[in-house]
C-alpha positions in Angstrom: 51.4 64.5 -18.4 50.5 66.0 -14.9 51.3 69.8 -14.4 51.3 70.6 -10.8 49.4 74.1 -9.6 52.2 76.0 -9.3 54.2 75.4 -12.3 53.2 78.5 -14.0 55.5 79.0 -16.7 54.9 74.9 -18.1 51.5 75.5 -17.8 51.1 78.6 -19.9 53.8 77.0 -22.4 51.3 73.8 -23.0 48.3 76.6 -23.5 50.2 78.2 -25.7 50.9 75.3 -27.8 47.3 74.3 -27.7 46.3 77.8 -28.5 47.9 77.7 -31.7 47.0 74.5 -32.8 43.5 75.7 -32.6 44.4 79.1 -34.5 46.0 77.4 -36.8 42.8 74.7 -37.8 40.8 77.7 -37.9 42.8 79.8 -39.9 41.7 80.4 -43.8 45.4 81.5 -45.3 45.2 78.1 -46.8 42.0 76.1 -47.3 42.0 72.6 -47.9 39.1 71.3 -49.9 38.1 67.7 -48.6 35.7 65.7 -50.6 35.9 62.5 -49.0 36.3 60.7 -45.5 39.8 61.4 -44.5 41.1 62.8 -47.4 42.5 66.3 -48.1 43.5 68.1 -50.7 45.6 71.1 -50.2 45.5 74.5 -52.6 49.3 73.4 -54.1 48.0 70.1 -55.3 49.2 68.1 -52.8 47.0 65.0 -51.8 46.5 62.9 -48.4 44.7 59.4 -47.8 44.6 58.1 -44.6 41.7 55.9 -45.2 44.4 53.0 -45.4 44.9 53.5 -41.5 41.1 53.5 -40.6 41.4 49.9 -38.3 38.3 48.2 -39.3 36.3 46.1 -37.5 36.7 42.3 -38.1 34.5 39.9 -39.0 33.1 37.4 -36.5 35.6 34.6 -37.1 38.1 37.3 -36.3 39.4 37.7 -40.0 39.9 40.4 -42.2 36.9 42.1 -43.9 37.2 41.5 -47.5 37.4 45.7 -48.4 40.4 46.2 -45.5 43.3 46.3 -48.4 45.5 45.9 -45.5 43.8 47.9 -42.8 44.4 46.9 -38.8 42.4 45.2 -37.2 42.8 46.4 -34.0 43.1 50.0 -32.5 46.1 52.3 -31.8 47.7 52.4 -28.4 49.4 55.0 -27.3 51.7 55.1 -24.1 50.5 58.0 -21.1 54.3 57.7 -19.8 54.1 60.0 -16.4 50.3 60.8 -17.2 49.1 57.7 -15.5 46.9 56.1 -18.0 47.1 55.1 -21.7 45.0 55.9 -24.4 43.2 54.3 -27.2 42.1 55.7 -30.7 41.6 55.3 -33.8 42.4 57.4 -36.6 39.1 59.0 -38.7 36.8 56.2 -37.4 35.6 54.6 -33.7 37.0 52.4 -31.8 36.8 49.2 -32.7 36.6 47.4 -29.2 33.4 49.1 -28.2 33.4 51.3 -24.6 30.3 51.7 -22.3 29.6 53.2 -18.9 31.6 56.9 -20.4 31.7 59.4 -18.1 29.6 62.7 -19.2 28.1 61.0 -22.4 24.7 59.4 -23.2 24.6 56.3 -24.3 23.6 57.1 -27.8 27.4 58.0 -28.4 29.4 55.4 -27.0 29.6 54.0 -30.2 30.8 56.8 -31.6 34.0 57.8 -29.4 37.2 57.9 -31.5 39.7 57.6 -28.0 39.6 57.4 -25.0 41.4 56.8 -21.5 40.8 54.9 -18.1 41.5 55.9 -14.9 40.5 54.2 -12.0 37.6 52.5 -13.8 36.4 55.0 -15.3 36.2 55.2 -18.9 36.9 59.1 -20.4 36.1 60.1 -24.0 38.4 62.5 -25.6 36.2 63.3 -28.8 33.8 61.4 -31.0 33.9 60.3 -34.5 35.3 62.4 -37.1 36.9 62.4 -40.6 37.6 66.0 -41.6 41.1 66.4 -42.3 43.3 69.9 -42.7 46.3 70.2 -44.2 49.0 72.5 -42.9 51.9 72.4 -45.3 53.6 68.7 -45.3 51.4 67.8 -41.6 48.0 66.9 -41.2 45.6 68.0 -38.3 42.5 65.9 -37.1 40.4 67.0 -34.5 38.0 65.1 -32.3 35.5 67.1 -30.0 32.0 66.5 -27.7 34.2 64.0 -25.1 33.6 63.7 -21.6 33.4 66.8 -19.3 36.1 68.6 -18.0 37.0 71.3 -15.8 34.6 73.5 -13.2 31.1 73.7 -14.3 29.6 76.4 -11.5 31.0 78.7 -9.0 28.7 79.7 -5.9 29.5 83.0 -4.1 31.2 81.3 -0.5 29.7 83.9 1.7 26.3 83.9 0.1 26.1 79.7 0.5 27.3 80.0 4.3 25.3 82.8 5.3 22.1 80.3 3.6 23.6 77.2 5.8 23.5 79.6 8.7 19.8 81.3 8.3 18.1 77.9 6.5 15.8 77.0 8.7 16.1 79.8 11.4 13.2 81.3 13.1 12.7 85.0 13.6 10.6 87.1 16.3 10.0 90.3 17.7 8.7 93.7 16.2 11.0 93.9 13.3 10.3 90.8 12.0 6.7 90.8 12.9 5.6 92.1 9.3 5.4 89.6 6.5 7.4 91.1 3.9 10.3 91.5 6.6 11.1 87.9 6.3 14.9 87.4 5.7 15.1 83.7 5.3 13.6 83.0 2.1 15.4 86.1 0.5 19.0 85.7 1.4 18.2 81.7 0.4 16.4 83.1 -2.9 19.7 85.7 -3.4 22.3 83.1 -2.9 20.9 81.0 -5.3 20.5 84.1 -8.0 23.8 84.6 -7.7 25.3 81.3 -8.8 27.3 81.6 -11.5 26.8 78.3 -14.2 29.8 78.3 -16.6 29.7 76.6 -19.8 30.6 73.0 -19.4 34.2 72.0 -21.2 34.8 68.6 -23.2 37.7 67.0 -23.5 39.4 67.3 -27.3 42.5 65.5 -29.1 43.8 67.3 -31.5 46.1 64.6 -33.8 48.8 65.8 -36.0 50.3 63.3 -38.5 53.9 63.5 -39.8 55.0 61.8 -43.1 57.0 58.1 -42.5 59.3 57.3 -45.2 60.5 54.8 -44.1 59.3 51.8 -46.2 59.7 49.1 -43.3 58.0 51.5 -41.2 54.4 49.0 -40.8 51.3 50.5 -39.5 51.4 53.9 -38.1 52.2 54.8 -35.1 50.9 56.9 -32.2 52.7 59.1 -29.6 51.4 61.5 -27.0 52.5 64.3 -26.5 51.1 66.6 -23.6 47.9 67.8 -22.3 46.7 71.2 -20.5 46.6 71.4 -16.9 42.5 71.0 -16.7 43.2 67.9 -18.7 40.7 69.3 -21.2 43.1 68.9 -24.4 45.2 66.9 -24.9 47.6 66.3 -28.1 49.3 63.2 -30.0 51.5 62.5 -32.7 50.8 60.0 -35.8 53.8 59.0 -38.1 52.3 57.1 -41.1 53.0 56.8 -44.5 49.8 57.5 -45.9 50.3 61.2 -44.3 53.2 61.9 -47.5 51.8 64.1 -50.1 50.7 62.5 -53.0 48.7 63.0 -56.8 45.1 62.8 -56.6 43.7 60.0 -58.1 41.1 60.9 -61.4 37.8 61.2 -60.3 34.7 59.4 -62.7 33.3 62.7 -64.4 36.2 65.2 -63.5 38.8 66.3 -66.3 41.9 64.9 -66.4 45.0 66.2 -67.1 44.9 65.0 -70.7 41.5 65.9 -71.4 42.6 69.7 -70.4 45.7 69.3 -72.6 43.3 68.5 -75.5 40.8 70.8 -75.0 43.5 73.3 -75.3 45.1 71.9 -78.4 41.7 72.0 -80.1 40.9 75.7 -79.0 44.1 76.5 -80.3 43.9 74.7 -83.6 40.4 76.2 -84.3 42.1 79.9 -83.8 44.9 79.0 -85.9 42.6 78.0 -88.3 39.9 80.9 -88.0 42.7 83.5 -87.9 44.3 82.1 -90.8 41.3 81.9 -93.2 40.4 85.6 -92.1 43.4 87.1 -92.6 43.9 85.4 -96.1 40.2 85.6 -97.1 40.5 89.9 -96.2 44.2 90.7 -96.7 45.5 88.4 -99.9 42.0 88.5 -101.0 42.5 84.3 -101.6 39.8 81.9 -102.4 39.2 78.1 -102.4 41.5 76.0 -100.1 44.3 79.1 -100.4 42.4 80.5 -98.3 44.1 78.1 -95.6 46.7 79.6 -93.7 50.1 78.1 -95.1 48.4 76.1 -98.0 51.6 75.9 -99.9 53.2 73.9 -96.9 50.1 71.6 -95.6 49.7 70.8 -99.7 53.2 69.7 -100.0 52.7 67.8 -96.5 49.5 66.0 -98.3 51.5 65.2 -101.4 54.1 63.6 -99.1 51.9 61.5 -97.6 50.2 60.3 -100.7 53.5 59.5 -102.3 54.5 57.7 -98.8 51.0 55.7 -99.1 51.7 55.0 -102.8 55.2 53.5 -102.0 54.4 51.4 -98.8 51.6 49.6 -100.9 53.3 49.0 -104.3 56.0 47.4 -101.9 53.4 45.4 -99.8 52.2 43.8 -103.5 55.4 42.4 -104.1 54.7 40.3 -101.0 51.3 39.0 -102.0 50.4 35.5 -103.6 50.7 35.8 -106.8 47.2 34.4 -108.9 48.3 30.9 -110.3 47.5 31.9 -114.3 50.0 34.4 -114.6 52.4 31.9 -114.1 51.9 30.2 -117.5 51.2 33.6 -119.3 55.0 34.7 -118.5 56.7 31.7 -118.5 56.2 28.2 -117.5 58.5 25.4 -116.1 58.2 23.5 -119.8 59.6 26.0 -121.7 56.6 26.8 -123.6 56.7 30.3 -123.6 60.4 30.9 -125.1 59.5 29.0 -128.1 56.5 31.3 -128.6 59.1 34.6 -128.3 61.2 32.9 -130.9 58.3 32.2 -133.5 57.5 35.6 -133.0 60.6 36.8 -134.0 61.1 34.5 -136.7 58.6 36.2 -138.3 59.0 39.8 -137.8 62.0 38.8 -139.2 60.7 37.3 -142.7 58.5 40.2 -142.5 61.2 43.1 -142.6 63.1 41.0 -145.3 59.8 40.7 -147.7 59.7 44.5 -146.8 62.8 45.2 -147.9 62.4 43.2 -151.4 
């Protein structure tokens, strides 16, 4: 987007807006802790993983690499509308169609530029490579810095360089210019050049805030520009993805978990329950043995319960087990042998009582 010179009020309105997305990455209200590559974790919990939309680079046979888990393949386009150019990026990573011949960069970092744009042939960087993510609320800012130059770089005084044009090269004579220290060529040329001002040089920046998509046919993310300062120095876009919705951080190897804190609190409670209860029996009831417990009464009947409940579920169990084969005939067996045994033995406690008797 193309600001002309005298639209004042649009001007100020886009450094304004670019003003505060820089306060706003720098500010400390709320710190975000980042661990990995493109991940974020905020102060209320909230967790963010855009390494899903890092577009990898694809193998030489043009497929997939085996770790993508659905990653693109290809980088992000986004259109420049009435800026004149379009620009390419990718999100926490480099390009993956590699750039050379960049304006204002050795060639050391081409392979490290994150977007870029070209005009007229010319290829400009608007940051390099960079993964650190902040979290502002339910958005997510990434920044990429160091891109091509931008801007003025010196200012020369105009009076100063024309009156050096005018006496370079000039040739002076007569009695006041006679004397060797009188010269006044090679001090108005030394003063002009003194007097150059060298600014700091800018770099273009993109500063990338990502909205949560919700939509579930949504597809890859997608990129949107959104304006740019009138030195063309900064310049801001838009990401929707789905990755950029808050989410639960996954367990860590060698971090504690949820349910590890839940029983580490359980056990610290147990043991001051159990501390507690043993003092204040062993000082103030002046008990000894296991009543020195706290609430033996109610933990013994709790043990006897469970005895009783063990002693019940097994003698029930037995009546399902194989019974040994012998046993059989001892009780009872199929010919009948062990009724006529009870009835001899009564037949003769019988003729005992009666001899008894007599």
């Amino acid at each position: 987007m193309r600001f002309p010179r005298d639209s004042r009020p649009t001007g100020s309105a886009i450094l304004c807006l670019l003003s505060l997305a820089s306060i706003s990455i720098a500010a400390d209200a709320d710190k975000t802790t980042t661990s990995t590559a493109c991940t974020a974790s905020s102060t209320s919990g909230a967790f963010f993983d855009l390494r899903p939309d890092i577009a990898l680079k694809p193998n030489p046979d043009g497929s997939k690499p085996a770790h993508s888990n659905g990653a693109p393949i290809v980088d992000y386009h986004a259109k420049g509308f009435d800026y004149g150019s379009n620009f390419t990026l990718n999100i926490c990573g480099a390009v993956v169609e590699p750039v050379e011949d960049v304006i204002g960069l050795e060639e050391s970092k081409w392979q490290n530029v994150s977007a870029y744009y070209t005009s007229k042939g010319d290829v400009y960087s608007l940051g390099l490579q960079s993964g650190m993510l902040i979290s502002r609320g339910k958005e997510l800012v990434l920044q990429y810095t160091g891109g091509s130059p931008c801007g003025k770089s010196t200012k020369k005084n105009p009076d100063l360089e024309d009156r050096s044009t005018i006496h370079e090269g000039a040739s002076y004579r007569g009695s006041d210019f006679e004397r060797d220290g009188d010269a006044p060529s090679a001090t108005v040329t030394g003063a002009a050049k003194a007097k150059e001002t060298d600014e700091p040089k800018r770099r273009k920046s993109a500063t990338i805030f990502f909205s949560c998509d919700r939509d579930a046919g949504a597809g890859a993310a997608q990129v949107s520009y959104i304006a740019t300062d009138p030195e063309e120095c900064s310049y801001v876009f838009k990401v929707k993805s789905q990755n950029a919705c808050a989410g639960v951080e996954p367990h860590k190897p060698g971090s504690v978990g949820p349910g590890s804190v839940f029983l580490i609190i359980f056990a610290i409670a147990v043991l001051v329950y159990l501390l507690g209860g043993i003092f204040y029996q062993r000082t103030m009831a002046h008990a000894r043995g296991w009543k020195q417990l706290p609430n033996y009464s109610l933990w013994a009947s709790v043990w006897s319960f469970i005895c009783d409940f063990f002693v019940i579920v097994t003698s029930s169990c037995a009546q399902f087990l194989p019974h040994r084969r012998g046993y059989h005939y001892v009780s009872g067996s199929p010919s009948g042998r062990g009724r006529s045994s009870r009835e001899d033995e009564n037949r003769l406690i019988d003729q005992y009582d009666e001899e008894w008797e007599d």
